[in-house]
C-alpha positions in Angstrom: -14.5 -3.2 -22.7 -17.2 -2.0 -20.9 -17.2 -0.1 -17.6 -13.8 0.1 -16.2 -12.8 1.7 -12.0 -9.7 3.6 -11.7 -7.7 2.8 -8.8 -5.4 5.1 -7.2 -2.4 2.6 -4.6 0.3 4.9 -2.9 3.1 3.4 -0.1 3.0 4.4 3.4 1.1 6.9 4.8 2.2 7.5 8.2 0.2 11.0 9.8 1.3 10.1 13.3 4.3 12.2 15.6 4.6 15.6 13.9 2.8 14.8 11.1 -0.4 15.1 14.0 0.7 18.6 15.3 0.8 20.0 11.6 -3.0 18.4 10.7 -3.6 19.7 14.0 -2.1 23.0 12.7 -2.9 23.4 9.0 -6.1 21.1 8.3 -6.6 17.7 7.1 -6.3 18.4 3.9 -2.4 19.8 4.2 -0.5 16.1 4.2 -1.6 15.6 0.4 -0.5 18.6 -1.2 -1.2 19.0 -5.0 -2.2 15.4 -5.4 -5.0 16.4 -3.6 -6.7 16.5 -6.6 -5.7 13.6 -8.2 -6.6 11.7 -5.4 -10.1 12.8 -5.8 -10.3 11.8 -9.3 -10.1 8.2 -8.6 -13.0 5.9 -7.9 -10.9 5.1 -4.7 -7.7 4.6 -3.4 -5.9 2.0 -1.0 -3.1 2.7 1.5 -0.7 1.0 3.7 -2.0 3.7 6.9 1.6 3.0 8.7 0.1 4.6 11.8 -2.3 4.0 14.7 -5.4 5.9 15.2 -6.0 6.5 18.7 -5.3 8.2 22.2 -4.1 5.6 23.8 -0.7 5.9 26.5 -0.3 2.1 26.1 3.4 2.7 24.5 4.8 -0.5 23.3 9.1 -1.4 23.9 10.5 -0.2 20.6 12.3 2.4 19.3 9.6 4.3 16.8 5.9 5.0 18.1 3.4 6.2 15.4 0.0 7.2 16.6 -2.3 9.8 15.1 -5.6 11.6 16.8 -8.8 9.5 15.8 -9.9 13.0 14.4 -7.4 12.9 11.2 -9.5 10.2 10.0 -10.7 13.2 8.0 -7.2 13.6 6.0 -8.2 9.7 5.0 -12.3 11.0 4.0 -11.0 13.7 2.5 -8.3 11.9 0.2 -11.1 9.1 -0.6 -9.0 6.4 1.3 -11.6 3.3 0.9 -9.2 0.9 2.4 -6.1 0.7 4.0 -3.7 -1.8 4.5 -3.5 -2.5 8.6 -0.7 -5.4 8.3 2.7 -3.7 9.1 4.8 -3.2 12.2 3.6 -0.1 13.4 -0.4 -1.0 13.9 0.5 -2.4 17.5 2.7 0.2 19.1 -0.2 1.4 21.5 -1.0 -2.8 21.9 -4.1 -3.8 21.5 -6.2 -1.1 22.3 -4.6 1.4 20.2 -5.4 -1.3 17.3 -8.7 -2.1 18.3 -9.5 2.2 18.2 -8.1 2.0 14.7 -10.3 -0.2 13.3 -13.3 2.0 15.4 -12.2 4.4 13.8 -11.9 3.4 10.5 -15.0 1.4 10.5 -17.1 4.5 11.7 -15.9 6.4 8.7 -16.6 3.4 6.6 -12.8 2.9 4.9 -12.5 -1.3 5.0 -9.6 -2.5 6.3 -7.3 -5.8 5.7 -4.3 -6.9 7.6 -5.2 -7.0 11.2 -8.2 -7.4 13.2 -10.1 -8.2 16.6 -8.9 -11.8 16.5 -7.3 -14.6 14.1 -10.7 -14.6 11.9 -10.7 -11.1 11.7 -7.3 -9.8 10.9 -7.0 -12.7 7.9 -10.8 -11.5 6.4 -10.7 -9.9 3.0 -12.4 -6.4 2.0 -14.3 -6.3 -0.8 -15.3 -3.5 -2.9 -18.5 -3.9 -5.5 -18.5 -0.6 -7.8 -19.5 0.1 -11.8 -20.6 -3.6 -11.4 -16.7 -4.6 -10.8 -15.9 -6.7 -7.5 -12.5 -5.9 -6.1 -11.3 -8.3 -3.3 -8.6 -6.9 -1.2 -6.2 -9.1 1.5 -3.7 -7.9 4.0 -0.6 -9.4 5.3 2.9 -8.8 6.6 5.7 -10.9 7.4 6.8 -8.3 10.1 6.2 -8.5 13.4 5.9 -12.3 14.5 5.0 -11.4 18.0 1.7 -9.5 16.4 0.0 -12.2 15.3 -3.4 -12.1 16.0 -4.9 -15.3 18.1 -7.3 -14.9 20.3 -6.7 -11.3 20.8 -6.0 -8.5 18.7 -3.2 -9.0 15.9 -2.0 -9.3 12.3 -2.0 -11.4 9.7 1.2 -12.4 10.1 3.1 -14.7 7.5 6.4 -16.7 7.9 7.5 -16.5 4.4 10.1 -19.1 4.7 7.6 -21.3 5.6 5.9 -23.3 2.6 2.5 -23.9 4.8 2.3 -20.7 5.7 2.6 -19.5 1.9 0.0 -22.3 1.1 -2.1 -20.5 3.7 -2.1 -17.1 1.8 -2.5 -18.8 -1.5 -5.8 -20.8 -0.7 -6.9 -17.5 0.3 -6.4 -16.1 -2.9 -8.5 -18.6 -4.4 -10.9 -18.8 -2.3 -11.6 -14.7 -2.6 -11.3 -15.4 -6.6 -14.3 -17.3 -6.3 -16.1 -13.7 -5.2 -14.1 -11.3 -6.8 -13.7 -10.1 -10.3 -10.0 -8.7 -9.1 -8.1 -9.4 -6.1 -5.3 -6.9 -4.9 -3.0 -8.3 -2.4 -1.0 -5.7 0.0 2.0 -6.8 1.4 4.5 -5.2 4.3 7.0 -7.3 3.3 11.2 -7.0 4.0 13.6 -5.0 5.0 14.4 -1.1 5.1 15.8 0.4 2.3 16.6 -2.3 0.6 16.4 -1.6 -3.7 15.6 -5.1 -4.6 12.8 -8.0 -3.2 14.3 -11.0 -2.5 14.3 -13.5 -4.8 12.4 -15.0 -2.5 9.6 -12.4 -2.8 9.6 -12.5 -6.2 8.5 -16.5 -6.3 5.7 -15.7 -3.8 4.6 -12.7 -5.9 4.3 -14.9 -9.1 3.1 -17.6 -7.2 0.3 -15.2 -5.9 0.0 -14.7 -9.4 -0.8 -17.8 -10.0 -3.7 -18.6 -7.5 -5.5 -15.5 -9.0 -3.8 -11.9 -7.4 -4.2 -9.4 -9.8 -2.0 -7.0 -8.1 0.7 -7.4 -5.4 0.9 -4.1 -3.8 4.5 -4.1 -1.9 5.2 -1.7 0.9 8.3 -1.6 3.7 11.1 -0.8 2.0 10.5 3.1 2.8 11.6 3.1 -1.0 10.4 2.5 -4.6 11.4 -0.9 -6.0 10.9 -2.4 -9.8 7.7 -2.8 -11.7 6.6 -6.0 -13.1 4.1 -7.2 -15.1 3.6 -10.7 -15.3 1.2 -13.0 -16.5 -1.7 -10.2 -17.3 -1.0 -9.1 -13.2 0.9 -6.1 -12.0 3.7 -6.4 -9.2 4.3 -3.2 -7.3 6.9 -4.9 -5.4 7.8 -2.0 -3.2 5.5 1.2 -3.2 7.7 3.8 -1.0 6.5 6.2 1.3 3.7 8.5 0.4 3.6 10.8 3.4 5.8 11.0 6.5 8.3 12.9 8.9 10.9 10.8 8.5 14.9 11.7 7.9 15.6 11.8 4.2 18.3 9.1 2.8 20.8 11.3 0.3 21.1 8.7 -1.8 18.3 6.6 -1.6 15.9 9.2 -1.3 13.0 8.4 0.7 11.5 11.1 0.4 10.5 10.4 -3.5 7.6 8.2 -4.7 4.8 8.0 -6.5 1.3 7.9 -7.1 -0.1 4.9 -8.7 -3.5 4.8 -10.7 -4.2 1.8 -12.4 -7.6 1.3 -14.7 -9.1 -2.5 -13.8 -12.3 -4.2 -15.4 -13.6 -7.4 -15.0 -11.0 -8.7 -17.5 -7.9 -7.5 -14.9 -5.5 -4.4 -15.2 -5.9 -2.4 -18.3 -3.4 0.5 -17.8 -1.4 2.1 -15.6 0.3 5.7 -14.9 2.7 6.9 -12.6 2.7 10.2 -10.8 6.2 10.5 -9.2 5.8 12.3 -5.9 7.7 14.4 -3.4 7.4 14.8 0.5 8.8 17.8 1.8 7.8 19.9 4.9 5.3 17.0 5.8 3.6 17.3 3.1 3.5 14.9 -0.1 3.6 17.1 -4.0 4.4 15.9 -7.5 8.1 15.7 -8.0 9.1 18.1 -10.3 12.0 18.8 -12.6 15.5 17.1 -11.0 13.3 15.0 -8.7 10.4 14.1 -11.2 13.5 13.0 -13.8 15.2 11.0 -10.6 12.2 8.7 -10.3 11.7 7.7 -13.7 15.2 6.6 -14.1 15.1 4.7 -10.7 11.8 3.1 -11.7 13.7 2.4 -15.4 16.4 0.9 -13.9 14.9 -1.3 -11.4 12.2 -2.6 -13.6 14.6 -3.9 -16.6 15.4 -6.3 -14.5 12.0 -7.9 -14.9 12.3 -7.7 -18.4 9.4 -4.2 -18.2 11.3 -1.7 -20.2 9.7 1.7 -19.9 10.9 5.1 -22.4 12.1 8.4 -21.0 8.5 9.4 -21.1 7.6 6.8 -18.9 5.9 4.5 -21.4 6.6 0.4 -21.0 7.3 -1.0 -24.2 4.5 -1.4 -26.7 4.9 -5.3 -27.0 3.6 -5.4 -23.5 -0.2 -5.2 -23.1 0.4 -3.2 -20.2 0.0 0.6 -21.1 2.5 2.2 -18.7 3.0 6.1 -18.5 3.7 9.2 -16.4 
């Protein structure tokens, strides 16, 4: 099998609004918790960073904000954060400026970035990773916030999804970085909140992703987990969560509970994977434990059956799968 890199994914990871005052207050290190660890264990891990980076007062209209202090690039350093996701709906609410300190700021610590950029060029350029002698390719893209796009100026890479050129655009991507890359990873803020199932919609464009050469769809925006699939030797994450946050707590959808995702790669694609269900509470993200930890293994159960990935009590997807799945 030879050499293999272990990749750690998690969901949002927004350290803006209070989550700023408590770094501020209790260290860079405080948002991760107990997976602090784990995080460290991995040869990297990718994000969707669902905040800005930067001082700017250039408040966009609309009704949630997120900006963090340049500084708490050292909670992303210290996690070992090589790339984040940019593409979402909160990267322009200090315009352009407070994008264009972002990626200052995360290209002066040296985390690659996808998703959004300096212009149209930019914001649709992959990141690619070369480690163990593995190439990992990583794109960005969103199909929030149409009046982002980036043109001539600062933007995202912004995707009409009902749109079948603007699919094909994404797709001759794909191949075009599977020319480079041993495995691609595609991150997606796709959809609407809370919602416990993609589209049907979503799932053709995952499997078609699939298809031009994506080894992983990494799905974020639903502020909750959605199902599992494996298909065609590729994993599809199609919702991640949220990882870290201040946000108010759903009762019965439960926010609040996630996971950590580390999945083993070569040049062959993914050879395992294993789930770490999380908890954020008091701004802070831990493992889930007990009631919570048992919560999140049933959700994942249940909403992964549906695409035919049956996983045990323990966590384990079924045997006759070549994907090794466990908790």
């Amino acid at each position: 099998m030879g050499d293999a890199l272990t990749i750690g994914i998690t969901g949002d990871v927004m350290l803006g609004r209070t989550l700023d005052r408590i770094i501020s207050q209790r260290g860079f290190d405080y948002p991760w918790g107990d997976l602090l660890p784990l995080m460290k264990e991995t040869d990297f891990n990718l994000i969707n960073l669902e905040t800005t980076l930067t001082n700017s007062e250039r408040k966009v209209y609309k009704t949630f904000n997120f900006r963090s202090d340049p500084e708490n690039i050292q909670s992303l350093i210290n996690a070992n954060i090589a790339v984040a996701n940019l593409a979402n709906n909160h990267i322009k609410d200090f315009a352009g400026e407070g994008l264009l300190e972002t990626i200052e700021t995360l290209d002066a610590a040296g985390i690659k970035h996808v998703g959004a950029g300096r212009n149209r060029d930019d914001a649709l350029e992959p990141a690619v990773i070369m480690e163990k002698g593995i190439i990992v390719g990583f794109l960005g893209l969103t199909d929030n916030e149409p009046g982002w796009i980036a043109n001539h100026g600062p933007g995202i890479n912004y995707v009409d999804l009902t749109h079948k050129e603007e699919k094909a655009r994404i797709l001759h991507s794909i191949e075009n970085l599977s020319k480079e890359a041993d495995i691609i990873i595609v991150s997606i803020h796709w959809g609407d909140n809370m919602r416990e199932k993609p589209e049907p919609g979503f799932v053709n464009f995952a499997h078609a992703m699939v298809g031009h050469g994506a080894n992983v769809i990494h799905g974020h925006s639903a502020h909750i987990l959605q199902g599992i699939e494996y298909y065609h030797n590729s994993l599809i994450l199609y919702d991640t969560g949220d990882f870290v946050d201040d946000y108010a707590v759903d009762p019965e959808l439960r926010n609040d509970l996630s996971a950590f995702f580390t999945m083993k790669v070569d040049k062959s694609g993914v050879l395992n994977l294993k789930l770490v269900p999380t908890r954020i509470f008091d701004y802070q993200v831990n493992r889930a434990m007990h009631e919570d930890h048992e919560w999140v293994i049933q959700r994942i159960k249940k909403l992964s059956s549906v695409f035919d990935t049956q996983i045990d009590n323990q966590g384990n997807l079924d045997v006759n799968q070549s994907l090794y799945f466990q908790v």
